[in-house]
C-alpha positions as CSV (number, residue, x, y, z in Angstrom):
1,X,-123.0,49.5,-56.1
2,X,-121.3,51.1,-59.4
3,X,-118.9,49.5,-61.3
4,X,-115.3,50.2,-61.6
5,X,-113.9,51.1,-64.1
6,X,-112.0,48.5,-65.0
7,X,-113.9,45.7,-63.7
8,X,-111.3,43.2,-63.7
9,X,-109.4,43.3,-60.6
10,X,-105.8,41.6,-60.0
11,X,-107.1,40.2,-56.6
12,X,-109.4,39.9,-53.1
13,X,-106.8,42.6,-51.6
14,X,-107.8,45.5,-54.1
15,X,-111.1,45.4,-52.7
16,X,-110.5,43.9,-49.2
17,X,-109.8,47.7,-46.8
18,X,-113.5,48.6,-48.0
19,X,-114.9,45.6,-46.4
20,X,-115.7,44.8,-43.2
21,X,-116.9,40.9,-43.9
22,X,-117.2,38.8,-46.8
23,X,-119.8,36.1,-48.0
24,X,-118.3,33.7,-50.1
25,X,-119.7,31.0,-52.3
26,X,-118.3,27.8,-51.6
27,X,-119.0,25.2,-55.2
28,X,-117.0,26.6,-58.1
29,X,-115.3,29.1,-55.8
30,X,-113.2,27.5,-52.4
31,X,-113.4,23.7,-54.9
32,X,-115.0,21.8,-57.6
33,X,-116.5,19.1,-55.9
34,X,-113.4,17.1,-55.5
35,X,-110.3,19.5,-54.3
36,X,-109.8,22.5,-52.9
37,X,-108.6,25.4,-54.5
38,X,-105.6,26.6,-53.1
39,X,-105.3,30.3,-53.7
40,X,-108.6,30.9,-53.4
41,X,-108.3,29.4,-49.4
42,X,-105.2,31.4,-49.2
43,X,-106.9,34.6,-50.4
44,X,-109.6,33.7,-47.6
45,X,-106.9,33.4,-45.0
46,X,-105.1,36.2,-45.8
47,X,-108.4,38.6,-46.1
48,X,-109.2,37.7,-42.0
49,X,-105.0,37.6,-41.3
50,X,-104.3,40.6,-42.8
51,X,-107.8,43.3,-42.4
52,X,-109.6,41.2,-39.3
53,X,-112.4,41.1,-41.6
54,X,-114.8,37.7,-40.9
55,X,-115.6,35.2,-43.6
56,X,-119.0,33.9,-43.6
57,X,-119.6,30.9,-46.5
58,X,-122.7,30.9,-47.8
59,X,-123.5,27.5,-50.1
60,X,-126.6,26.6,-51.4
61,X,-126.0,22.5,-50.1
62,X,-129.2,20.7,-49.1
63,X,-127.2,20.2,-45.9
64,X,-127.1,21.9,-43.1
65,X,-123.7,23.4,-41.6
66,X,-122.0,20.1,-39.5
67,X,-122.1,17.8,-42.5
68,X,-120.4,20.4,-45.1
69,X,-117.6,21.5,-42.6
70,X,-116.7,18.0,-42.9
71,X,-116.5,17.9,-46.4
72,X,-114.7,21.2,-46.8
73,X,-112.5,19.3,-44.7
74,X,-111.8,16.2,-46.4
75,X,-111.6,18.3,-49.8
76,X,-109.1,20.2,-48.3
77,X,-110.2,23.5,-48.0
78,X,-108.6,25.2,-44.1
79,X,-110.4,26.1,-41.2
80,X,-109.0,29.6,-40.7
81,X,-110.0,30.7,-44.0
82,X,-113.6,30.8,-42.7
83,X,-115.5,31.9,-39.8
84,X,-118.8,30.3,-40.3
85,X,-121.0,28.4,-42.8
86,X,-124.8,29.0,-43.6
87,X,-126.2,26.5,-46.0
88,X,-129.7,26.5,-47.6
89,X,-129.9,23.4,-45.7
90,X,-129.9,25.4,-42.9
91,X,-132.8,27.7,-43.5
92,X,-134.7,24.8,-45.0
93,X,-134.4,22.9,-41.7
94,X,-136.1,26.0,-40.0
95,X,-139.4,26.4,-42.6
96,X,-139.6,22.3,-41.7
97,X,-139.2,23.2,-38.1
98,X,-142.1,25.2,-38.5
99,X,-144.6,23.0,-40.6
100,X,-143.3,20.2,-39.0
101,X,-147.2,18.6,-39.1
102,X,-146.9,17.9,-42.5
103,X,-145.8,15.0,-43.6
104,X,-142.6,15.0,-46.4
105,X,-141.2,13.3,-49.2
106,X,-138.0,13.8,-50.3
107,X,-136.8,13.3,-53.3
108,X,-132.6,13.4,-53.7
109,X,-129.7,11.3,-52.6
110,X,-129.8,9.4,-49.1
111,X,-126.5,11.6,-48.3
112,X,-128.8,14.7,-47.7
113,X,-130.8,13.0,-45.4
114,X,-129.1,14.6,-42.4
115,X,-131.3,17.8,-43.3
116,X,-134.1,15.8,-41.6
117,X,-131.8,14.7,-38.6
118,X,-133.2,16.0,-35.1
119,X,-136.3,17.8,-36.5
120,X,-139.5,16.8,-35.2
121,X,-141.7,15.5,-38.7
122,X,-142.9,12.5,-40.8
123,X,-141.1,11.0,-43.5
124,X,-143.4,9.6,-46.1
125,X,-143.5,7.8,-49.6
126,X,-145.2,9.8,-52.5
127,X,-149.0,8.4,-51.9
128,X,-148.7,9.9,-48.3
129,X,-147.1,13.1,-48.9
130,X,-148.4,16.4,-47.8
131,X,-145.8,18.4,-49.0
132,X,-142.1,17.8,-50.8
133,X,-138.5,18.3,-50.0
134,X,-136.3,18.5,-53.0
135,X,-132.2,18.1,-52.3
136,X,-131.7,17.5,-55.7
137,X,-131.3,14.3,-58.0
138,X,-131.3,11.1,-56.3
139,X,-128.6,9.7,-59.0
140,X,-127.0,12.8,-60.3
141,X,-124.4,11.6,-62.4
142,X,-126.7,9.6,-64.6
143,X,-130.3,11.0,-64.3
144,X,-131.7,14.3,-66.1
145,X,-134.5,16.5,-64.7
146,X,-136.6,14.9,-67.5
147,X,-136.2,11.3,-65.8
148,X,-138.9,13.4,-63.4
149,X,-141.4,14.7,-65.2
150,X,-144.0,11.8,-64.1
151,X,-143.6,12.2,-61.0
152,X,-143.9,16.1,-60.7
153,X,-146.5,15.9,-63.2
154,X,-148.0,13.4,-60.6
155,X,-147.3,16.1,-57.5
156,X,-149.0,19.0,-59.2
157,X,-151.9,17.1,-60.3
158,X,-152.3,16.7,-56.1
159,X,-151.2,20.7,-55.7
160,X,-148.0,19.4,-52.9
161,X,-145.9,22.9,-52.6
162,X,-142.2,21.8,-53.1
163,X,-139.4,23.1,-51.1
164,X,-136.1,23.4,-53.3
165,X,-133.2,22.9,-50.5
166,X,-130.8,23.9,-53.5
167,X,-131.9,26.3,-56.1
168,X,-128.5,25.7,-58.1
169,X,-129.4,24.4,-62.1
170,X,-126.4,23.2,-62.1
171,X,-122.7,22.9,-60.0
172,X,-119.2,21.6,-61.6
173,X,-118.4,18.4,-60.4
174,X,-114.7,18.4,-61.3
175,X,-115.0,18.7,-65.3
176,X,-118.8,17.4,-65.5
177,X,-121.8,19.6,-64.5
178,X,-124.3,17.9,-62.6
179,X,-127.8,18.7,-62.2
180,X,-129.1,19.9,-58.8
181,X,-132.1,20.2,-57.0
182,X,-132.7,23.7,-58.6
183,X,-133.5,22.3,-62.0
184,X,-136.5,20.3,-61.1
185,X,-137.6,23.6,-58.9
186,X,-138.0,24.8,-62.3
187,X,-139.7,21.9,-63.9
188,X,-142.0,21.6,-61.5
189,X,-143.0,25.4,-61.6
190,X,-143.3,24.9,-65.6
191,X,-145.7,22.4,-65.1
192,X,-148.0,24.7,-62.4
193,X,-146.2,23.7,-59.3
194,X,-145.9,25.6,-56.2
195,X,-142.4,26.2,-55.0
196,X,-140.3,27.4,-52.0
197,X,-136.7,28.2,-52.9
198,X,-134.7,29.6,-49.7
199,X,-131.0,29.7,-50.5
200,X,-129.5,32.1,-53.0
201,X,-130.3,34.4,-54.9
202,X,-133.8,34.7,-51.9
203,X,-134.0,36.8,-48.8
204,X,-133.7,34.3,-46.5
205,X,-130.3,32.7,-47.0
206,X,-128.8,36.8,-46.9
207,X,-130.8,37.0,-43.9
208,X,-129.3,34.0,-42.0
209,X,-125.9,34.9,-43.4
210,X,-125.9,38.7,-42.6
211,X,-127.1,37.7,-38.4
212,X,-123.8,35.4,-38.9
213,X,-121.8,38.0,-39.4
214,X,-123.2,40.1,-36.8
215,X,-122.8,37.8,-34.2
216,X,-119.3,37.1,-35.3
217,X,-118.8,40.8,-35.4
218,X,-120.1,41.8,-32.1
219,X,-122.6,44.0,-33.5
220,X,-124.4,44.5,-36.8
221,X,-122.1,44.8,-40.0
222,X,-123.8,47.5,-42.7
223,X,-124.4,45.7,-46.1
224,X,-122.1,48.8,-47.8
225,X,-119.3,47.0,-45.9
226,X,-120.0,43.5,-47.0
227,X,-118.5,41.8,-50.2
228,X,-119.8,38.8,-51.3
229,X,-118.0,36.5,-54.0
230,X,-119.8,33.9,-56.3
231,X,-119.4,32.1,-59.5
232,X,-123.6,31.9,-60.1
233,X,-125.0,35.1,-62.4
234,X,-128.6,33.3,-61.1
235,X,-127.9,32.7,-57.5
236,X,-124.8,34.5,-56.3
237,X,-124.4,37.5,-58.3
238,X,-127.9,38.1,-58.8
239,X,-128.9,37.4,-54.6
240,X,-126.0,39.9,-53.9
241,X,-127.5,42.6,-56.3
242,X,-131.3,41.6,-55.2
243,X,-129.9,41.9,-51.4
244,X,-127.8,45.4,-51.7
245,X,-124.5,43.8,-51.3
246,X,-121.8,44.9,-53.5
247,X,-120.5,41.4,-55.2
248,X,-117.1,40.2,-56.8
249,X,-117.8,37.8,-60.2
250,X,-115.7,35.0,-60.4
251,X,-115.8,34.3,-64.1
252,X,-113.8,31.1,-64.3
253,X,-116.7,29.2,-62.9
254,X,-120.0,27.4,-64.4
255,X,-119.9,30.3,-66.9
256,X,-116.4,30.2,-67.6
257,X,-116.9,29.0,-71.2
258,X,-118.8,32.2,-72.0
259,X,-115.8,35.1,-71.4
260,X,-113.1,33.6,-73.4
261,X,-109.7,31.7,-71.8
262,X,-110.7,30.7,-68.6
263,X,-107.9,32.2,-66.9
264,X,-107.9,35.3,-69.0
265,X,-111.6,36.5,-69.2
266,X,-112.6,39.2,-71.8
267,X,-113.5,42.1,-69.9
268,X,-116.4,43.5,-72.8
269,X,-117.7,39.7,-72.7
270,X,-118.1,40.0,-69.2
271,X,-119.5,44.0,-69.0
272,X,-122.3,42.4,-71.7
273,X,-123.2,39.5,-70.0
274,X,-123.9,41.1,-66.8
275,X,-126.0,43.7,-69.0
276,X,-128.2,41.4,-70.8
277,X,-128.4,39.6,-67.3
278,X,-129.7,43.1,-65.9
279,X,-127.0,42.3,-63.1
280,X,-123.9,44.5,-62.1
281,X,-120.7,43.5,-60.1
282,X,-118.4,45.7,-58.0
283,X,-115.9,43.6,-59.7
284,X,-114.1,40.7,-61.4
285,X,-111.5,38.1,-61.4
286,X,-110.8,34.3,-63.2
287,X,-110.7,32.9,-59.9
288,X,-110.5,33.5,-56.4
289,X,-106.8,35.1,-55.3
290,X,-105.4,37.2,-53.4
């Protein structure tokens, strides 16, 4: 995966004829939480209108796919600038599946609890927890990860592995950043903890995403031919690099504040970042366009 030279790129079609799929990020990339983005869907739409290439979304929700197709819905983002979602959710649902004699707490908000829908386990209060499920923070607008610290301090003291359905620190809200379930995977860990992350930047998200896009393709798709697109230097940029798939950096995102105008990143700012991050990128752009 070298770097161009220059890294900044006008738009998705400079890079769209090499690519055969894409994996995009969904928070911070297709919408902040509360609209879509609208050239960023158009880009999306006019990659699989104009190359035949297929779209694969790849989100680190605590939900599995039904639920967030719904909200991409209401939040306006269109159907035919995607062909499929894979959500963390998703592979979380199948490492429950398969220690489903277990019993588990979870600890986020009661709108994730369609992760546990249909799946064959025990859900349990703290005292009779075998193991944990993490979505993220029940009350996300108002609590911090330190509002936790008793009760993981409690968990590790009883050595219960948690299972991070989110490994985001952090997503944009519209203007506010909100803490997700990612930030008390690392809490807990600080304290001694045993954790399970599975969506980005880990193997098995990739995994999930990459027999997608095979199925969608007909056959398998070569990772040289996939592009994947993320906001995230700690999930997205460095899960594409860790997974061999050549990545474009959207800049504007939860790092936006740290490459100059928002709209107008400074290319050095963005060259050292990725340095000191020990991360590269095929390429990058403000925001998603065409």
């Amino acid at each position: 995966m070298s770097t161009p030279n220059p890294l900044l790129v006008p738009g998705l079609s400079a890079l769209a004829p090499a690519y055969k799929a894409v994996l995009c990020d969904v928070w911070g990339v297709l919408h902040n939480g509360v609209a879509a983005f609208p050239k960023a869907c158009e880009a999306l739409q006019r990659y699989r209108a104009e190359t035949g290439g297929k779209v694969v979304l790849i989100t680190n929700a605590p939900r599995p796919s039904p639920p967030i197709l719904e909200q991409l819905a209401r939040l306006g983002v269109p159907r035919d600038a995607f062909d499929a979602v894979v959500t963390s959710g998703d592979v979380t649902r199948a490492q429950l599946q398969a220690h489903s004699d277990i019993p588990v707490m979870h600890i986020g908000p009661d709108r994730d609890h369609s992760l546990f829908t249909g799946l064959d386990l025990t859900l349990t209060d703290e005292a009779g927890a075998g193991q944990v499920v993490c979505t993220g923070l029940v009350d996300d607008e108002r609590e911090t990860p330190e509002d936790y610290r008793a009760l993981l301090e409690r968990m590790v003291a009883r050595d219960l592995p948690l299972l991070c359905a989110n490994p985001d620190i952090v997503v944009e809200r519209g203007s506010t950043l909100i803490w997700c379930a990612g930030a008390l995977a690392r809490l807990y860990e600080d304290l001694g903890g045993r954790v399970t992350i599975l969506g980005k930047p880990h193997a098995p998200i990739y995994e999930a995403a990459l027999a997608r896009v095979a199925e969608l393709a007909g056959a398998p798709v070569a990772k040289t031919d996939i592009l994947a697109i993320g906001d995230g230097l700690p999930t997205d940029i460095r899960g594409a690099v860790a997974n061999e798939i050549d990545v474009l950096f959207i800049t504007g995102g939860i790092h936006g504040a740290d490459f100059g105008p928002a709209g107008a990143p400074v290319e050095s700012l963005v060259r050292k970042r990725l340095e000191e991050e020990g991360l590269r990128a095929r390429a990058a752009i403000a925001g998603l366009v065409w």
